[in-house]
C-alpha positions, 0 to 999 in steps of 0.5 A: 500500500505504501508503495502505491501511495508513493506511486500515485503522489510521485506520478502527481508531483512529476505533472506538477512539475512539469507544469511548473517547467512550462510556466518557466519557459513561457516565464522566460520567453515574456521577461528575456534572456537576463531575468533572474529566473533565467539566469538561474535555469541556465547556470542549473544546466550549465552545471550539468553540461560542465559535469558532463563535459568533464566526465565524458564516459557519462556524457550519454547521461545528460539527457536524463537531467530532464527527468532528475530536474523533473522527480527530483521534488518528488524525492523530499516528499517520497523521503517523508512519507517512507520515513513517517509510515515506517515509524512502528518498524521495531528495531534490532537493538533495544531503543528504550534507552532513548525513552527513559523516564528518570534521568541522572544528574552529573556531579563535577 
């Protein structure tokens, strides 16, 4: 279930994003070259064409920075929920040493 619930928000979020991208080009078309926004959305692919051309066996990767750029969102919010419905998973060692109730003071 979880798995599918990770699916389903993943797959809406990419939509959102790709909406946003969208929004950004036409953001770019209407306020030019030097805007901010564009200004940043070139030196995010610079970094990767920089990284490409100085690693060149990964080069055929850079066209799959569409998809990261895309996902990469989904990410932080697929990194909540795993961490938030694993929360009644018992761990091997004995945490209760983290939950006790009296506490001890130091004496200098």
């Amino acid at each position: 279930m979880q798995l599918i619930v990770a699916q389903i928000l993943a797959a809406f979020y990419a939509l959102v994003m790709v909406a946003v991208l969208v929004a950004l080009l036409m953001q770019i078309q209407d306020d030019g070259l030097l805007a901010p926004t564009s200004l940043f959305l070139f030196m995010v692919a610079f970094s990767f064409v920089t990284a490409a051309i100085l690693h060149p066996l990964e080069f055929g990767c850079l066209p799959f920075g569409i998809v990261y750029y895309i996902t990469i969102p989904s990410m932080y919010l697929l990194l909540i929920i795993y961490s938030l419905m694993n929360l009644n998973v018992s761990f091997p060692v004995d945490i209760s040493v983290f939950f006790r109730t009296e506490f001890t003071t130091l004496e200098f």
